[in-house]
PDB file of N, CA, C and O in Angstrom:
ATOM      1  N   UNK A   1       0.863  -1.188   0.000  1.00  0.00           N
ATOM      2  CA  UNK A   1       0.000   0.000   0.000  1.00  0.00           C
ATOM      3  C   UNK A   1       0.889   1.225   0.000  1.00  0.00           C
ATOM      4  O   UNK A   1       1.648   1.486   0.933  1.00  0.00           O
ATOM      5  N   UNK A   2       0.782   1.842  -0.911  1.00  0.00           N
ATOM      6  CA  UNK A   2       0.998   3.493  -0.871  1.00  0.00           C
ATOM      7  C   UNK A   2       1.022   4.113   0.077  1.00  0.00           C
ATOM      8  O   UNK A   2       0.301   3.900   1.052  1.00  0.00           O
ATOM      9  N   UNK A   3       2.070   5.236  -0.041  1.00  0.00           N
ATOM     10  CA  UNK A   3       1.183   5.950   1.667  1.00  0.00           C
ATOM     11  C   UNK A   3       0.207   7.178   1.291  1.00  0.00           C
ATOM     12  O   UNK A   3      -0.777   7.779   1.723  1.00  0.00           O
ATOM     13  N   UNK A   4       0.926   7.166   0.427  1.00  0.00           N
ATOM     14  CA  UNK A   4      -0.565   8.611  -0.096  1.00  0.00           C
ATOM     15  C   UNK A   4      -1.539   8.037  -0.924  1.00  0.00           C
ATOM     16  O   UNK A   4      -1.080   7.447  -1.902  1.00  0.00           O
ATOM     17  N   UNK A   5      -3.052   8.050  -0.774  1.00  0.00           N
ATOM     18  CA  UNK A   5      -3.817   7.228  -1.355  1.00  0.00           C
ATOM     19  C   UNK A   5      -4.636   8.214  -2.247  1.00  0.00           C
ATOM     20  O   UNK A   5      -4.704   9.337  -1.748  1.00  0.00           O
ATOM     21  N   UNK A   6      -5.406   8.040  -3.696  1.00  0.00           N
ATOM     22  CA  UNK A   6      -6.197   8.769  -4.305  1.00  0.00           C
ATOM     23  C   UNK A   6      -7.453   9.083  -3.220  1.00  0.00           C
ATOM     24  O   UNK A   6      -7.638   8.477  -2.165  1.00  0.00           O
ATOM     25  N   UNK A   7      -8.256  10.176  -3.750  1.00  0.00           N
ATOM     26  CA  UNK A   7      -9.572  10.327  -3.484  1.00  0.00           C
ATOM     27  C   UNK A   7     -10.330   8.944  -3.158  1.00  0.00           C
ATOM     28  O   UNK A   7     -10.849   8.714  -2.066  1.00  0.00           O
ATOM     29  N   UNK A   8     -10.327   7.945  -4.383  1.00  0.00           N
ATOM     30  CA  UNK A   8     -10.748   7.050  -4.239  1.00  0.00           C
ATOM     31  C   UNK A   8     -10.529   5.985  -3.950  1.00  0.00           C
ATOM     32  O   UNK A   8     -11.556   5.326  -3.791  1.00  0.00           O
ATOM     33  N   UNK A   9      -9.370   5.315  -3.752  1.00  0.00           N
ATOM     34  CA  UNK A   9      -8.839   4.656  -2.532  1.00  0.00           C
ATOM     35  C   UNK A   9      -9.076   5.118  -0.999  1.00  0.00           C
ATOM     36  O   UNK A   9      -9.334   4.419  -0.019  1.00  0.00           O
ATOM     37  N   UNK A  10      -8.951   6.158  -1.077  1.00  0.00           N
ATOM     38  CA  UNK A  10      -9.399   6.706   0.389  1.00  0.00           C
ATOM     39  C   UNK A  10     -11.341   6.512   0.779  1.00  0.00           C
ATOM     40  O   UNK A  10     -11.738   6.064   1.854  1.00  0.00           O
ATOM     41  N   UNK A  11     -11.960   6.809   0.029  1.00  0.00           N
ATOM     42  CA  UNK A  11     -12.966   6.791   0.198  1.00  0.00           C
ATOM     43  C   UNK A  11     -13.248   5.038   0.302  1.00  0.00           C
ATOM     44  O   UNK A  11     -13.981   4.827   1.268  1.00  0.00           O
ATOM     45  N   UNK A  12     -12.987   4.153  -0.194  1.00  0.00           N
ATOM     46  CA  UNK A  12     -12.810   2.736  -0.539  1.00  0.00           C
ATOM     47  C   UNK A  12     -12.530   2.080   1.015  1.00  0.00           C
ATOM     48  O   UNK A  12     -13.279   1.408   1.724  1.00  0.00           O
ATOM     49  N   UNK A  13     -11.094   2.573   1.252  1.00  0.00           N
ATOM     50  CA  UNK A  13     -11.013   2.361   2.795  1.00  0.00           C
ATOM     51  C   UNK A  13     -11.921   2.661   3.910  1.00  0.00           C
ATOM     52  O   UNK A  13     -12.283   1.967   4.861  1.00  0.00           O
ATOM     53  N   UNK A  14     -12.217   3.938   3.540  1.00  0.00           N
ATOM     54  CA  UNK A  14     -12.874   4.671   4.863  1.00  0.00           C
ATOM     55  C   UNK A  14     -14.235   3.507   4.697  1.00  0.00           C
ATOM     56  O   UNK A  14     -14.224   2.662   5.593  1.00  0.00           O
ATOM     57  N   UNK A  15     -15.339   3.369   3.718  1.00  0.00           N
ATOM     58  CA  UNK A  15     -16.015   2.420   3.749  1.00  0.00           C
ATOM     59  C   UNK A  15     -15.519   1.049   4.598  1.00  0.00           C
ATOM     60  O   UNK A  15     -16.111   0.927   5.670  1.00  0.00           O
ATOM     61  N   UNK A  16     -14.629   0.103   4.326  1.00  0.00           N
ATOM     62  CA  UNK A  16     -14.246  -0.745   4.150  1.00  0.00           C
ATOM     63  C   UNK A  16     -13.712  -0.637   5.734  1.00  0.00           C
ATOM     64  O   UNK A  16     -13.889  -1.733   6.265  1.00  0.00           O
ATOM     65  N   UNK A  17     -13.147   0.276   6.613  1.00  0.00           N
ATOM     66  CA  UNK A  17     -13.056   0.654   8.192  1.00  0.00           C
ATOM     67  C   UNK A  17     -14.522   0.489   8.976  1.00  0.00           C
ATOM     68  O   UNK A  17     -14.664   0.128  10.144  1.00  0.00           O
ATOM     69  N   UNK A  18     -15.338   0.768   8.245  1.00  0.00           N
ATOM     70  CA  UNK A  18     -16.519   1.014   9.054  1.00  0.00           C
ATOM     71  C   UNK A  18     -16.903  -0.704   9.413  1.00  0.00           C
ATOM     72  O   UNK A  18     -17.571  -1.043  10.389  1.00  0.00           O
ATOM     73  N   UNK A  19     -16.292  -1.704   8.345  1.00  0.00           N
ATOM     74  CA  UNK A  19     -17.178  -2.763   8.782  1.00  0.00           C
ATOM     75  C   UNK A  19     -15.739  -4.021   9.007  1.00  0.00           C
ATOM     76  O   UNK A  19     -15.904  -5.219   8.780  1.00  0.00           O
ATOM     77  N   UNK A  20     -14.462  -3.453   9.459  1.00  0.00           N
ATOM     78  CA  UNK A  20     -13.420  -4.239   9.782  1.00  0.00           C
ATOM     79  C   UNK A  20     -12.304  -3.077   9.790  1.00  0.00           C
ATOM     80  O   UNK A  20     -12.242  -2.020   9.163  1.00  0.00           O
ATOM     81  N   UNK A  21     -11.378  -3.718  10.812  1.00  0.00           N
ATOM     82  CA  UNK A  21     -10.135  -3.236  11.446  1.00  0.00           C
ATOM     83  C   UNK A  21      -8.804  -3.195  10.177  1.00  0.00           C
ATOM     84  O   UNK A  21      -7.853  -3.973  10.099  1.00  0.00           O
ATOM     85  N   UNK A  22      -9.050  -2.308   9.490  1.00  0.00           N
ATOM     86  CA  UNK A  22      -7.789  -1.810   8.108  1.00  0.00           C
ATOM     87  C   UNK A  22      -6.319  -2.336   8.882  1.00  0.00           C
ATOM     88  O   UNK A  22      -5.708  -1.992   9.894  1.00  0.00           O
ATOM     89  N   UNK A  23      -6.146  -3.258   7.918  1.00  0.00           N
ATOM     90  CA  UNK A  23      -4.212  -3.335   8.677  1.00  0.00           C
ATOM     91  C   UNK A  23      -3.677  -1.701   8.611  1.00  0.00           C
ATOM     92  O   UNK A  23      -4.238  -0.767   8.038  1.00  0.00           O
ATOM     93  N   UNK A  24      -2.157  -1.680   9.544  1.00  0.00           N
ATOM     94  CA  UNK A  24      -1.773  -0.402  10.077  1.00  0.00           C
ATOM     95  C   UNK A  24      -1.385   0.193   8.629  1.00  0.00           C
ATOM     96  O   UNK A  24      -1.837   1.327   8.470  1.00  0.00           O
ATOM     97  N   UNK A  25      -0.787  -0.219   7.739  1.00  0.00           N
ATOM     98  CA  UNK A  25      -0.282   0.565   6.147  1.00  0.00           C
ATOM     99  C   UNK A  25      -1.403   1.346   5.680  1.00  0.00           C
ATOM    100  O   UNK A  25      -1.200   2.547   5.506  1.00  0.00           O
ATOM    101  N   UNK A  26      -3.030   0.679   5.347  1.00  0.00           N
ATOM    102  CA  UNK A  26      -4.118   1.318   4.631  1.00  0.00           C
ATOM    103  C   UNK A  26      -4.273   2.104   6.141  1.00  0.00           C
ATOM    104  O   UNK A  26      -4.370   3.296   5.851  1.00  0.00           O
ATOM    105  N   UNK A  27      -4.325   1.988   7.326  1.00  0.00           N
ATOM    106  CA  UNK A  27      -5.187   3.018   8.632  1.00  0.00           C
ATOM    107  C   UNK A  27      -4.410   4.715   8.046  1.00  0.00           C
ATOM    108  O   UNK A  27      -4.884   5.785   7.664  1.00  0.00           O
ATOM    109  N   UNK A  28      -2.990   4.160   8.259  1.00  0.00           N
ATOM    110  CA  UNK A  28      -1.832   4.896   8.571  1.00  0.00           C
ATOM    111  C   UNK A  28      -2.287   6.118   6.566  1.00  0.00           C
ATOM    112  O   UNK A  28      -2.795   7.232   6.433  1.00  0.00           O
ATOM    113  N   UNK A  29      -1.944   5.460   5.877  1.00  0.00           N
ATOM    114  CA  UNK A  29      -2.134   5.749   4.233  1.00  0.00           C
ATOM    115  C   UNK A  29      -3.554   6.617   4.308  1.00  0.00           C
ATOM    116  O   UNK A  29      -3.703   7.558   3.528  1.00  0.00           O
ATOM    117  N   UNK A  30      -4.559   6.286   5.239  1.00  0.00           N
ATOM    118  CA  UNK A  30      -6.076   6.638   4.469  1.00  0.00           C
ATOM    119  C   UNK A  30      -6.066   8.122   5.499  1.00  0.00           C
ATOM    120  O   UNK A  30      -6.519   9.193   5.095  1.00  0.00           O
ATOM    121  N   UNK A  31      -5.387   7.901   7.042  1.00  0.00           N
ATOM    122  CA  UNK A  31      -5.235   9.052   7.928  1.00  0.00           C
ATOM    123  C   UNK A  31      -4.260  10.170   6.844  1.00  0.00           C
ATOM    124  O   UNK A  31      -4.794  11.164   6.352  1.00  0.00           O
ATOM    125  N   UNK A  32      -3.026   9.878   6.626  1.00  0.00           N
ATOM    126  CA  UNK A  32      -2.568  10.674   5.883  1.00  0.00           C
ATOM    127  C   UNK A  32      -3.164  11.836   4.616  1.00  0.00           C
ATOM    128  O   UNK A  32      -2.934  12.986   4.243  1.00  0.00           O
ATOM    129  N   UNK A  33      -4.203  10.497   4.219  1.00  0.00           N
ATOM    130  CA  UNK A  33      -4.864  11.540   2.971  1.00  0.00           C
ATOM    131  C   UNK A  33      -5.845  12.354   3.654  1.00  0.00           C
ATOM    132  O   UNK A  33      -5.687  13.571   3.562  1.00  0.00           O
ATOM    133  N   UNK A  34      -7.104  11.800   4.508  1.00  0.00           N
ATOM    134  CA  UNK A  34      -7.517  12.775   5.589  1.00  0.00           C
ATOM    135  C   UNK A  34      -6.933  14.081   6.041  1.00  0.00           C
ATOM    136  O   UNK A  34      -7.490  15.172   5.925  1.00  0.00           O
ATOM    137  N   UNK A  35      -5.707  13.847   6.590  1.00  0.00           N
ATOM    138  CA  UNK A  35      -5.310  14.487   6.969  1.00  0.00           C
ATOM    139  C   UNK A  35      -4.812  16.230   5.904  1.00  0.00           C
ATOM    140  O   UNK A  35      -4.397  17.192   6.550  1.00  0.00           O
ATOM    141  N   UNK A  36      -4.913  16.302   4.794  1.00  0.00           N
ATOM    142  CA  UNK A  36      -4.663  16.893   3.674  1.00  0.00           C
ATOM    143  C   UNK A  36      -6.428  17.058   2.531  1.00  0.00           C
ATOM    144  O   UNK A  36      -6.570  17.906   1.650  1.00  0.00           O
ATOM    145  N   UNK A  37      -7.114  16.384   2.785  1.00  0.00           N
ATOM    146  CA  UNK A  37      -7.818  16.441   2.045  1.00  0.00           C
ATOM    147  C   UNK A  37      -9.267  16.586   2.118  1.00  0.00           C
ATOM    148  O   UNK A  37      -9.899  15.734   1.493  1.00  0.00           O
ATOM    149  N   UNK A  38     -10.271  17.923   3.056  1.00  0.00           N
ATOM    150  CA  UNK A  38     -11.085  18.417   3.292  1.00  0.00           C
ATOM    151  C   UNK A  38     -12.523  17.654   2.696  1.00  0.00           C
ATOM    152  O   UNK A  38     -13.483  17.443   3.437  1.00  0.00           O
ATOM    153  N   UNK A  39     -12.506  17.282   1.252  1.00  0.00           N
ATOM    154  CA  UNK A  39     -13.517  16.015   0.618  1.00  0.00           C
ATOM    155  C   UNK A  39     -13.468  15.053   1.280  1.00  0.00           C
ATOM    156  O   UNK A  39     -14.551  14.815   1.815  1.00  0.00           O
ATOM    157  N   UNK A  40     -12.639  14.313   1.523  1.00  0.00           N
ATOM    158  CA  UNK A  40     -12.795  12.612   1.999  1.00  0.00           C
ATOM    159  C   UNK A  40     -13.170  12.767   2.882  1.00  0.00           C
ATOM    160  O   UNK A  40     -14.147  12.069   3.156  1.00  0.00           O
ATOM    161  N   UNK A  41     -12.619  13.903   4.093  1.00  0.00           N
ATOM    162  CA  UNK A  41     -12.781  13.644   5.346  1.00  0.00           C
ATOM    163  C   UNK A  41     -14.327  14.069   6.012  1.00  0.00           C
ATOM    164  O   UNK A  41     -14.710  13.711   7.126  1.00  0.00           O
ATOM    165  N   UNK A  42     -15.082  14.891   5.078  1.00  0.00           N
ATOM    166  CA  UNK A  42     -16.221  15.064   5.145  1.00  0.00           C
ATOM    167  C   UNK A  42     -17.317  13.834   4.703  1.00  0.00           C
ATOM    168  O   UNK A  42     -18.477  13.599   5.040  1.00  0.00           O
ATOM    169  N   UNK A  43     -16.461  13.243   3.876  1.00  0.00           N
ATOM    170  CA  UNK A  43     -17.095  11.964   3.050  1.00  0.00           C
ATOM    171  C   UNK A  43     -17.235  10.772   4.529  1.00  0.00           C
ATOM    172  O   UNK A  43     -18.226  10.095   4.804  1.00  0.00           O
ATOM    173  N   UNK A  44     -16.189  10.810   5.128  1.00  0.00           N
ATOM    174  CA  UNK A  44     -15.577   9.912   5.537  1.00  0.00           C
ATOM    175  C   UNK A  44     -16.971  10.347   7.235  1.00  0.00           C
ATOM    176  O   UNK A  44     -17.556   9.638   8.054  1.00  0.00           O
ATOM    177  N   UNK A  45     -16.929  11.234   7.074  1.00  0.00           N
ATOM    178  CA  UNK A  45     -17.603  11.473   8.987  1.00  0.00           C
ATOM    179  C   UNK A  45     -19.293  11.528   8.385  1.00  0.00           C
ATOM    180  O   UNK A  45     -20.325  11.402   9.045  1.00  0.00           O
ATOM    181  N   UNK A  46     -19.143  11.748   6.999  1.00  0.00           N
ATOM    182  CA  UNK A  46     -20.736  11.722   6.926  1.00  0.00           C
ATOM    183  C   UNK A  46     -21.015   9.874   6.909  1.00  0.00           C
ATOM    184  O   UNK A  46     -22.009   9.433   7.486  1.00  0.00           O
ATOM    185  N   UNK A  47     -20.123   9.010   6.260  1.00  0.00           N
ATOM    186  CA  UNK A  47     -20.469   7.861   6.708  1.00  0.00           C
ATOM    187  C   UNK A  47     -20.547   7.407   8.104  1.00  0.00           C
ATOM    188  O   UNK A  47     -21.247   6.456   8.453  1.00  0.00           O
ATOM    189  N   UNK A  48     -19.819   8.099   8.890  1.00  0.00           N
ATOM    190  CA  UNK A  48     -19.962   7.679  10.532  1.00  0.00           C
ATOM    191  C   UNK A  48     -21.087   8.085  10.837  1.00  0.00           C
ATOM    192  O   UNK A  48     -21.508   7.625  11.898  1.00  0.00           O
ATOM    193  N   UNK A  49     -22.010   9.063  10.091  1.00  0.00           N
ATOM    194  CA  UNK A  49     -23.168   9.613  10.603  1.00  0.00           C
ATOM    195  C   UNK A  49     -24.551   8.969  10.309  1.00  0.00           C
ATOM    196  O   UNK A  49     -25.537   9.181  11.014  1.00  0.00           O
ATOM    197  N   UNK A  50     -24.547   8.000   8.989  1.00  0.00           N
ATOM    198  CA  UNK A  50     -24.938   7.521   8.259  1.00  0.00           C
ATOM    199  C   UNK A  50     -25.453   6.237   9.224  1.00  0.00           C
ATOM    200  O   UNK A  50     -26.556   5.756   9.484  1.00  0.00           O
ATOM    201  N   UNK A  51     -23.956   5.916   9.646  1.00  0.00           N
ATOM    202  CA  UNK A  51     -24.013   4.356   9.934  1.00  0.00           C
ATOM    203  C   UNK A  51     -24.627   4.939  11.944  1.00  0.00           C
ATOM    204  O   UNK A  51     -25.229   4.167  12.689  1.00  0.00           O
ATOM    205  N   UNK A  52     -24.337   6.018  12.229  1.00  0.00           N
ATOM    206  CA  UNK A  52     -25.130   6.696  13.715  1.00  0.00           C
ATOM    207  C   UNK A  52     -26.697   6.938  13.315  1.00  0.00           C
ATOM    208  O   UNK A  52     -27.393   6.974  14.330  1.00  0.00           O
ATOM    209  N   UNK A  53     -27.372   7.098  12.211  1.00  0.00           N
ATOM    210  CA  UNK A  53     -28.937   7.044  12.132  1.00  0.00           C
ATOM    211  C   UNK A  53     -29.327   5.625  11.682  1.00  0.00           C
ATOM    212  O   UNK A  53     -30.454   5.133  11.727  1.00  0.00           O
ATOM    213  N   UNK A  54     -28.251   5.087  11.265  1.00  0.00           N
ATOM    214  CA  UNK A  54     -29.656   3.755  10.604  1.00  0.00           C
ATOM    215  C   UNK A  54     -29.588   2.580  11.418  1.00  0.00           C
ATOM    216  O   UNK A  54     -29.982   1.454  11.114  1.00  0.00           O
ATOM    217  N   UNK A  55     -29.083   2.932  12.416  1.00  0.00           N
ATOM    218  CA  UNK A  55     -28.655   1.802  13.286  1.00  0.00           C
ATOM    219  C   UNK A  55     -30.671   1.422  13.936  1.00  0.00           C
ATOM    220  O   UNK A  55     -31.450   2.275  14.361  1.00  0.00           O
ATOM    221  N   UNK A  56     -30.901   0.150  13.795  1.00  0.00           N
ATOM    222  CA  UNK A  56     -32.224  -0.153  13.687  1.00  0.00           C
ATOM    223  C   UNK A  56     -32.292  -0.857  15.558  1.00  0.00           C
ATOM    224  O   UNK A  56     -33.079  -0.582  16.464  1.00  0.00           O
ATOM    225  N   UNK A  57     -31.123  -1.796  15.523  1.00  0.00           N
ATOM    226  CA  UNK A  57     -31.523  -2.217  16.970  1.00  0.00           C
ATOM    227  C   UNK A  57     -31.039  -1.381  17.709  1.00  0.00           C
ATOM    228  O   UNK A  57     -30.155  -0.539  17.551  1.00  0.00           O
ATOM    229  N   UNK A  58     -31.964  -1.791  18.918  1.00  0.00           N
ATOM    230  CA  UNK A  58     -31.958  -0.521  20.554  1.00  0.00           C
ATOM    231  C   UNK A  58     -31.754  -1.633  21.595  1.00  0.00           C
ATOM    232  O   UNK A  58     -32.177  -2.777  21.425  1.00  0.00           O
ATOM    233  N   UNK A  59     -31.090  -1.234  22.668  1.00  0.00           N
ATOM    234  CA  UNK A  59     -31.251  -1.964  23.362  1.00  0.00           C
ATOM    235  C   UNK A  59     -32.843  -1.876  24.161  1.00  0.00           C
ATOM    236  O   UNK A  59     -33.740  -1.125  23.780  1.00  0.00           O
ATOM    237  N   UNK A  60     -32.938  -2.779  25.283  1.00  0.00           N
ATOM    238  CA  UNK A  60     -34.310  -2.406  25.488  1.00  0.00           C
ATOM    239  C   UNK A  60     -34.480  -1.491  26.587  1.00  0.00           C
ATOM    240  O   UNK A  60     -35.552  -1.305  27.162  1.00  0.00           O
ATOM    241  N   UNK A  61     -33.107  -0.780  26.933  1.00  0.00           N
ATOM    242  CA  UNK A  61     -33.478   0.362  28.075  1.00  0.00           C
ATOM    243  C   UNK A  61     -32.846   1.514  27.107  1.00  0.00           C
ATOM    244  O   UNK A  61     -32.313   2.546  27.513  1.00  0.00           O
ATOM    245  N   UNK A  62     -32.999   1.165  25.870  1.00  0.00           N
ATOM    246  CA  UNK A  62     -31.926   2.548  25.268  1.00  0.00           C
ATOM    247  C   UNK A  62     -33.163   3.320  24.759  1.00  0.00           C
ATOM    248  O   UNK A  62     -33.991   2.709  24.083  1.00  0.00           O
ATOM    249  N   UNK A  63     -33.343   4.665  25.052  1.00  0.00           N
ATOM    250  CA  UNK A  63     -34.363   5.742  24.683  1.00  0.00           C
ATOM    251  C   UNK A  63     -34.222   6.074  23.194  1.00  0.00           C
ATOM    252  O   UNK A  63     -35.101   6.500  22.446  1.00  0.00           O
ATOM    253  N   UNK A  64     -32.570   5.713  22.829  1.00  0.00           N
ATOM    254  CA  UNK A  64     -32.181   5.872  21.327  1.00  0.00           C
ATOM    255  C   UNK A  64     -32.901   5.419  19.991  1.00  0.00           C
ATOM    256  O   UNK A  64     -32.418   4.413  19.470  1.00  0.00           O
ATOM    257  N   UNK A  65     -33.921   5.975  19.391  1.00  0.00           N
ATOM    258  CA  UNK A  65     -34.888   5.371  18.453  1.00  0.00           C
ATOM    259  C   UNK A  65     -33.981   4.958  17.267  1.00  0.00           C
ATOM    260  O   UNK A  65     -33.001   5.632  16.950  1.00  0.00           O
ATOM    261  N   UNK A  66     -34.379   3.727  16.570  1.00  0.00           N
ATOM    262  CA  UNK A  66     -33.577   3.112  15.263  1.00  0.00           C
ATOM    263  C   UNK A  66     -34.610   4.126  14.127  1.00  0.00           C
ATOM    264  O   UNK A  66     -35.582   4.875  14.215  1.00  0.00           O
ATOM    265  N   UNK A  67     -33.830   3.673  13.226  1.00  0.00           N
ATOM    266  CA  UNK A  67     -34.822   4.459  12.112  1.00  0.00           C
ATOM    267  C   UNK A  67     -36.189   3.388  12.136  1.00  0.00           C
ATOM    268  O   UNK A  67     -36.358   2.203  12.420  1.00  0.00           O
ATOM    269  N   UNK A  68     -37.281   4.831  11.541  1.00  0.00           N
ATOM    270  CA  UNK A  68     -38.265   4.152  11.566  1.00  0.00           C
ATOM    271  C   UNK A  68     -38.654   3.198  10.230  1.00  0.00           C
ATOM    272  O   UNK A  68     -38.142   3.408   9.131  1.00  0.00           O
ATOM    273  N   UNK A  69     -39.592   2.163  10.467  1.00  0.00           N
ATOM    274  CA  UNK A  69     -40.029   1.378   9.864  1.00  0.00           C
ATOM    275  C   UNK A  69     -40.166   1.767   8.272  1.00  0.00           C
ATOM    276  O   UNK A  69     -39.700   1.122   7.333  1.00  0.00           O
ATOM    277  N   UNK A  70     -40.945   3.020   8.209  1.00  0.00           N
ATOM    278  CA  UNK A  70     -41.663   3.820   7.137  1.00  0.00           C
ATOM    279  C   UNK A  70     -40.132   4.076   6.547  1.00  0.00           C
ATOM    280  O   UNK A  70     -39.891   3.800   5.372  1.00  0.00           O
ATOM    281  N   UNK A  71     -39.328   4.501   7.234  1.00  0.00           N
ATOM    282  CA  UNK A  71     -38.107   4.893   6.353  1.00  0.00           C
ATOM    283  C   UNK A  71     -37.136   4.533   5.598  1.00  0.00           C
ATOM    284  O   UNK A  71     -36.459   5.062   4.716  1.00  0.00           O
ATOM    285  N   UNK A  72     -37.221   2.969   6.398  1.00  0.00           N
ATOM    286  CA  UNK A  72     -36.745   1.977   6.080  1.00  0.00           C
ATOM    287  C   UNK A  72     -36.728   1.042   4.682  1.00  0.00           C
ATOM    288  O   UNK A  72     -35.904   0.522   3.931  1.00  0.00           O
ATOM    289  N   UNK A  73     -38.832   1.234   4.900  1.00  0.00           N
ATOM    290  CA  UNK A  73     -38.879   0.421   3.417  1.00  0.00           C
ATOM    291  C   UNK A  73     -39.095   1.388   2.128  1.00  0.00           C
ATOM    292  O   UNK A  73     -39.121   1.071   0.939  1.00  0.00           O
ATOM    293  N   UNK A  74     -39.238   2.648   2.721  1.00  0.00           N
ATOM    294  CA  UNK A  74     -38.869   3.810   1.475  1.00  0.00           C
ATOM    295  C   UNK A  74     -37.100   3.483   1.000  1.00  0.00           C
ATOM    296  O   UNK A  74     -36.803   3.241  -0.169  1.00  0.00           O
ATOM    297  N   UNK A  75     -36.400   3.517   1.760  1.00  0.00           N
ATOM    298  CA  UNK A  75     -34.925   3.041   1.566  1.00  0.00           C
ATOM    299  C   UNK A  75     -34.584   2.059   0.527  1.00  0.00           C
ATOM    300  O   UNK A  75     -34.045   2.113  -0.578  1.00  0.00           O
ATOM    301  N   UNK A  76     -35.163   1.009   1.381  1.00  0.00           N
ATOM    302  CA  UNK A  76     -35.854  -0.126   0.404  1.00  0.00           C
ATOM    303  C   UNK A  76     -35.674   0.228  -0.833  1.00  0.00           C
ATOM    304  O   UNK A  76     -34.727   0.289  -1.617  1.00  0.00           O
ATOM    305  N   UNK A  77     -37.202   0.530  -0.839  1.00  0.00           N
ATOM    306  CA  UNK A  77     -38.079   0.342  -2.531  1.00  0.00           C
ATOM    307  C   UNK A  77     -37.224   1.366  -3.246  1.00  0.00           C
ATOM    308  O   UNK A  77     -37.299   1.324  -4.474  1.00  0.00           O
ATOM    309  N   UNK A  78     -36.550   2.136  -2.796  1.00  0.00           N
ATOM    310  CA  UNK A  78     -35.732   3.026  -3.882  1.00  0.00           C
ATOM    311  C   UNK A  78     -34.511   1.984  -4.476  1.00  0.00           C
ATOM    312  O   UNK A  78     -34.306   1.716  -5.659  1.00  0.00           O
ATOM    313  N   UNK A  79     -33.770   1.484  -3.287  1.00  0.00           N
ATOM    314  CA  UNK A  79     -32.769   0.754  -3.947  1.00  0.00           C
ATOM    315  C   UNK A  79     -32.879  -0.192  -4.232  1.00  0.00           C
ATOM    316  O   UNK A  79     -31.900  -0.839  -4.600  1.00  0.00           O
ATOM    317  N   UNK A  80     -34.136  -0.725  -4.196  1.00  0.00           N
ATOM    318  CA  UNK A  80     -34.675  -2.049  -5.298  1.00  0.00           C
ATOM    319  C   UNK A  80     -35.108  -1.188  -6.514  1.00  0.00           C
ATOM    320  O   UNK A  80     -36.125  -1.709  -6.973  1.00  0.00           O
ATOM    321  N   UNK A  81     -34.765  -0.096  -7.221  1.00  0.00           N
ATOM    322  CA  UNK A  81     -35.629   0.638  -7.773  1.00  0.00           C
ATOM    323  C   UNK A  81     -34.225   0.836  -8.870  1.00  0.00           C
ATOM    324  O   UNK A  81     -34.116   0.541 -10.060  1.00  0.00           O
ATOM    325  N   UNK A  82     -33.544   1.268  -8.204  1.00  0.00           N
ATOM    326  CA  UNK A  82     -32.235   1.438  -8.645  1.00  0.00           C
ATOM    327  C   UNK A  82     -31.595  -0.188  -9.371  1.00  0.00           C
ATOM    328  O   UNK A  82     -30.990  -0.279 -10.439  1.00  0.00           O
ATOM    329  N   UNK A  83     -31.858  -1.050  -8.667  1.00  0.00           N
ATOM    330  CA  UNK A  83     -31.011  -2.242  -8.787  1.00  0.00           C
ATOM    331  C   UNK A  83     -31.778  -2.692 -10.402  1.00  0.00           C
ATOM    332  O   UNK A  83     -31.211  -3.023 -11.443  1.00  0.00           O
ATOM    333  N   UNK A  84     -32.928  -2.581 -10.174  1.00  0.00           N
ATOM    334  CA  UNK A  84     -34.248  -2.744 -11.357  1.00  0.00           C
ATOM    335  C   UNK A  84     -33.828  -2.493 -12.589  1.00  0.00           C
ATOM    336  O   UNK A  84     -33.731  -3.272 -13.537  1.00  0.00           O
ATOM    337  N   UNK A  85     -33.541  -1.162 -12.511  1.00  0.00           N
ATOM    338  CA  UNK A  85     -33.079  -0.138 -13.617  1.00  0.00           C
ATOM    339  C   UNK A  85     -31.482  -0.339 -14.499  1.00  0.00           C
ATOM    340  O   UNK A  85     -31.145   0.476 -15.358  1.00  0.00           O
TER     341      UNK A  85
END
């Protein structure tokens, strides 16, 4: 791995962090471009924000609402809509 990564390698990672632990070369490589590059890193915290609303389970003392039902299968039917097309 590079240490300076494109736009889109970076964005690739930052995905790819959210759902497993990046060995230290891509962490170290994707912080670097962050660190320089005002797009990704907005890219990069709007997915942390993304993955902070759609979170569906609650615990059962957590006041924290998941997205709702209605929003869900609007979500849905769009990206079955998309996939269609």
């Amino acid at each position: 791995m590079k240490w300076m990564t494109t736009c889109k390698e970076t964005t690739e990672l930052a995905s790819r962090a959210m759902d497993e632990r990046l060995p230290l070369p891509e962490r170290m490589a994707m912080r670097l471009h962050l660190a320089v590059c005002k797009n990704c890193t907005r890219f990069a915290q709007q997915l942390k924000e993304m993955r902070r609303q759609f979170r569906t389970e609650t615990a059962d003392k957590d006041e924290a609402p998941g997205l709702a039902h209605e929003a869900r299968q609007r979500i849905a039917n769009e990206l079955q809509k998309k996939l269609d097309s």
